[in-house]
C-alpha angles and dihedrals in degrees: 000000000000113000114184116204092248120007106198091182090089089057106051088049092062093044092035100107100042092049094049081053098047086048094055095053094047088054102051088045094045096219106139108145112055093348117165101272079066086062100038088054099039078055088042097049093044091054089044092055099038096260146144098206134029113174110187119224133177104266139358092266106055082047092072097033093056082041091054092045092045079061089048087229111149099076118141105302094003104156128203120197111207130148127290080222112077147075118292095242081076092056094040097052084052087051095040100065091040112257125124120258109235106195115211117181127254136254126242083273094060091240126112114306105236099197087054088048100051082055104058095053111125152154100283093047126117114160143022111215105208105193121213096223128192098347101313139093123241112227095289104177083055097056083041092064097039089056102043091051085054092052098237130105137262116234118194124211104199100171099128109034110050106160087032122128130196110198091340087307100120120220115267093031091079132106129357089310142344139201127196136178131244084201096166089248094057122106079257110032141168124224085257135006111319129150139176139217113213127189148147098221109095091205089049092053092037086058098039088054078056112050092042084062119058086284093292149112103179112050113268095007112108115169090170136036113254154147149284099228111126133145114253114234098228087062085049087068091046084055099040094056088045095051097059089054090047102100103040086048090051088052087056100051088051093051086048088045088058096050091047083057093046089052100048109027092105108040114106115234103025104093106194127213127265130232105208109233089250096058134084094201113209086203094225089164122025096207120181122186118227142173113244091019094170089061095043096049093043087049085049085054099050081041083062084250117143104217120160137182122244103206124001096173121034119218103272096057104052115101084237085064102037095104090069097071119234125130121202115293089051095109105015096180087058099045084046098052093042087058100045113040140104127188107218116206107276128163136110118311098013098153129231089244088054094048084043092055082039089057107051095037083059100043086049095050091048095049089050094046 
């Protein structure tokens, strides 16, 4: 049995006709770039999260890039804390509109430490990034407070956990803004890259339409300098169609989340992840933490099993990163993390039969290993 790591071909079987539909329509009318399924979805996914505003870009990190500049954050010496922990997109968005990354390490959780973060709080800092990782939400109330009463913003970047909730509070609907990703591989994808900005402040949103657009809202008039980062709208209807099925999908990762835990509770030297009792984790990413993780994964592969690893080098190590100045030992939960984990398949419709092939062709690599 070969099991891939996400298997999007379910999921196109159960949107296949709408989307062929949806299709259809965009190419009589010939709208292909903000039609009017761009503007029904970015109405759709702002209800979904809780939100006012949704404005729809090409890809997740833009996303974050257009949100930080909304906030005008990226002046001389401007500083963003965000996690160690995290994918690079996170770090790059920070770079990209001209502000400084400040790392801070990750919880036993592997989300934002808030106590780090609390600490690295100065005079040049004007925004927290909280990252949604794996599927689950950090304390955001918390950060919430800790920024307000520094008087800086909280930015959310919700690319990995749409449909997830901390304390009733759904991802996406956190902070001053948030930006998120519809990567194919996300709990909510496109048939290609696609992203989305959502919001509650109206001058926030009304900024963010422009910047996404050449800087302008009225064609050929273009009063700021901006970008060409908008939604297809063939990639609207892909959305469209997805969004409907989410919630239904997330329950199913959380049912396969459980079985995966009922599997391997027992087993000595797999330590599972953790969903924090405020959190309805959305379980994005199954991430188990092994010793020896290169020879395990490498005995999953040749077991047909398609394992990853989600991430192998934390922020501060990557050459991208290295003017910034730490060394290894700087964040020791993400180093940690980043040696240690495998992703296990995990998407919508996985079967039993498949985890619990998952699942033995794990215990006996661990045990051999």
């Amino acid at each position: 049995m070969s099991i891939p790591l996400v298997d999007l071909k379910w999921q196109h079987q159960q949107i296949k006709e709408d989307v062929e539909k949806g299709f259809e329509e965009v190419i009589n009318a010939g709208a292909f770039i903000l039609g009017p399924p761009v503007h029904q979805f970015e109405n759709d996914f702002a209800e979904f999260c809780g939100a006012k505003h949704c404005v729809s870009v090409g890809n997740g990190t833009d996303a974050l890039e257009i949100a930080m500049r909304a906030l005008s954050i990226g002046q001389q010496d401007d500083e963003v804390i965000l996690p160690a922990n995290t994918f690079v997109a996170s770090a790059l968005a920070v770079m990209r509109c001209g502000a400084k990354p400040v790392l801070v390490d990750c919880d036993d959780n592997h989300l934002i430490d808030i106590e780090h973060c609390e600490k690295k709080i100065g005079q040049n800092t004007k925004a927290i990034m909280a990252v949604d990782l794996f599927g689950q939400m950090p304390q955001m109330g918390k950060l919430e407070e800790i920024a307000s009463s520094a008087g800086i913003v909280l930015v959310e970047d919700a690319a990995q956990a749409q449909g997830a909730s901390h304390r009733g509070k759904q991802a996406g609907s956190c902070g001053s803004i948030a930006g998120t990703s519809f990567y194919p591989g996300k709990n909510l994808g496109a048939y290609g890259d696609a992203g989305a900005i959502t919001t509650d402040d109206d001058q926030l949103a009304d900024k963010a339409r422009r910047l996404r657009n050449y800087g302008s809202e009225v064609k050929y008039h273009h009063p700021e300098v901006g970008f060409n980062s908008r939604l297809d709208t063939l990639q609207a209807v892909v959305l469209g169609a997805k969004l409907k099925h989410l919630t239904m999908w997330n329950k199913m990762r959380r049912e396969a989340a459980n079985r995966y835990f009922d599997l391997l509770r027992e087993v000595q030297g797999i330590e599972l992840p953790e969903s924090s009792s405020e959190n309805e984790h959305v379980w994005h990413i199954y991430a188990v933490r092994v010793q020896h993780r290169e020879a395990v994964l490498t005995a999953l592969h040749k077991a047909g099993v398609g394992a990853g690893i989600h991430y192998p080098i934390p922020i501060h190590l990557l050459g991208a990163f290295e003017f910034l100045g730490h060394k290894r030992g700087d964040f020791p939960r993400a180093e940690g993390a980043a040696s240690e984990m495998i992703s296990l398949p995990m998407f919508p419709g996985i079967s039993e039969a498949q985890q619990v092939a998952v699942s033995e062709a794990l215990v006996t690599a661990v045990k051999n290993n």
